[in-house]
C-alpha positions in Angstrom: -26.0 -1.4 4.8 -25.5 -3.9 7.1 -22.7 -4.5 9.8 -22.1 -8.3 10.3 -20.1 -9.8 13.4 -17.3 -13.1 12.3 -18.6 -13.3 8.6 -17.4 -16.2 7.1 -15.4 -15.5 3.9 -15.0 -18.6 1.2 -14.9 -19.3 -2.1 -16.0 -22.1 -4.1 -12.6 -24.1 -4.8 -10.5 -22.2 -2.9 -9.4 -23.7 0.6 -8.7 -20.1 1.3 -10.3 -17.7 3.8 -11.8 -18.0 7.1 -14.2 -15.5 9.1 -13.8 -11.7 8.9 -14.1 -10.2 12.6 -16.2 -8.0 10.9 -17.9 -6.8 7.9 -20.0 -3.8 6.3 -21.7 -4.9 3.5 -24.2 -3.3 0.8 -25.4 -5.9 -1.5 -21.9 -7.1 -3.1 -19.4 -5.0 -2.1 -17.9 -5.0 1.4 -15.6 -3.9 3.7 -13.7 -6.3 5.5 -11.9 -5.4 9.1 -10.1 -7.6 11.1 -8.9 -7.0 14.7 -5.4 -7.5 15.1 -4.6 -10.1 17.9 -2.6 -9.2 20.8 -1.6 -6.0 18.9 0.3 -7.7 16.5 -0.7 -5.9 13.3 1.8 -7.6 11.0 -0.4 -11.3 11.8 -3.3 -9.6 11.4 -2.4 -8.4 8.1 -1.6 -11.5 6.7 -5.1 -12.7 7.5 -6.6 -9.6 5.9 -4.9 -10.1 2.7 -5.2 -13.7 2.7 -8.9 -13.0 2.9 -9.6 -10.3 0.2 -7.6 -12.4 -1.9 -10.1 -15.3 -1.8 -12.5 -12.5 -2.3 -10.7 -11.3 -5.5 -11.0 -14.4 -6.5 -14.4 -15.0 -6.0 -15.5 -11.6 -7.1 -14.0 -12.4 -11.1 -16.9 -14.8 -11.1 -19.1 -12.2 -10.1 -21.8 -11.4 -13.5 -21.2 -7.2 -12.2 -17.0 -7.8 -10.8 -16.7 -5.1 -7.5 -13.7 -2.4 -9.1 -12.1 -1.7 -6.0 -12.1 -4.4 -2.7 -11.8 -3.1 0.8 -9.9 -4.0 3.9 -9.1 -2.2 7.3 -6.7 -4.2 9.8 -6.6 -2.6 13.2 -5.5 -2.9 17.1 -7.1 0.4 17.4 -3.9 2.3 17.8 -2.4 1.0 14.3 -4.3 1.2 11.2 -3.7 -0.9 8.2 -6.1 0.1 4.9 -6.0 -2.2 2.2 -7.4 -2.1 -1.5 -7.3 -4.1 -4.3 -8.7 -2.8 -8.2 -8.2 -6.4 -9.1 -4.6 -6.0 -10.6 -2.3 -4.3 -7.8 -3.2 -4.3 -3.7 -2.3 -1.4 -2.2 -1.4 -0.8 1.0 -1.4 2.1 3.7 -0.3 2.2 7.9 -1.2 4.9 9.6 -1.2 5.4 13.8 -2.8 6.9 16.1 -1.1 7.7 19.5 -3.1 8.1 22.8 -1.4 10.0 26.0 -3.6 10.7 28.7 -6.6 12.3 28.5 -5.3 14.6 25.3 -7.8 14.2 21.9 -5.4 12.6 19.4 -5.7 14.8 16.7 -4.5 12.0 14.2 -7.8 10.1 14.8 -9.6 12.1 12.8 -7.9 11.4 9.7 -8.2 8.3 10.4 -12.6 8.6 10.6 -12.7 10.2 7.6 -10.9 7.3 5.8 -13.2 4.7 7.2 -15.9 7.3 6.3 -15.1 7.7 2.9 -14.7 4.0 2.3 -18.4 3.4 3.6 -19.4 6.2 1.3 -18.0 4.3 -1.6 -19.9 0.5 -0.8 
């Protein structure tokens, strides 16, 4: 696996996409995440979907398609998780609050997604 920093995401007649801030990536399939500017999620969501779009579209030409693509949009408080199985996207927020020096018991749920997605690459 390997975790690459502003990974340029394009598709061959597409003028669609643009670099992911990150991505983990095991031969084919990835996981794209994409910081979310000036904590505004909702931007940053548009550019996540945007860009596993293109890769939708470049993964039907793909000899072995990818079933299900990946995305995580985050300001690191907010949590978007995208995924697409080719016919619907789906989409899931979830937050995390952080007060004072307290553990936020909700980031944990939060790992174990990410963690289960990595499992799956």
């Amino acid at each position: 696996m390997k975790l690459l920093a502003e990974y340029p995401i394009d598709c061959d007649g597409l003028r669609a996409g643009g670099n992911a801030d990150w991505v983990a990536k095991r031969g084919d399939r990835m996981l794209i995440v994409i910081e979310a500017k000036q904590c505004d999620l909702r931007k940053g969501r548009y550019q996540l979907l945007a860009m596993m779009e293109a890769l939708r579209i470049c993964n039907k030409k793909l000899d072995d398609p990818i079933h299900t693509l990946n995305g995580i949009c985050t300001d690191f408080q907010n949590w978007l998780f995208a995924d697409n199985d080719g016919d619907v996207m789906n989409t899931e927020i979830t937050g995390c609050e952080m007060s004072g020096d307290v553990f936020p018991e909700s980031i944990v749920k939060i790992c174990e997604r990410v963690y289960h997605i990595m499992l799956n690459l």
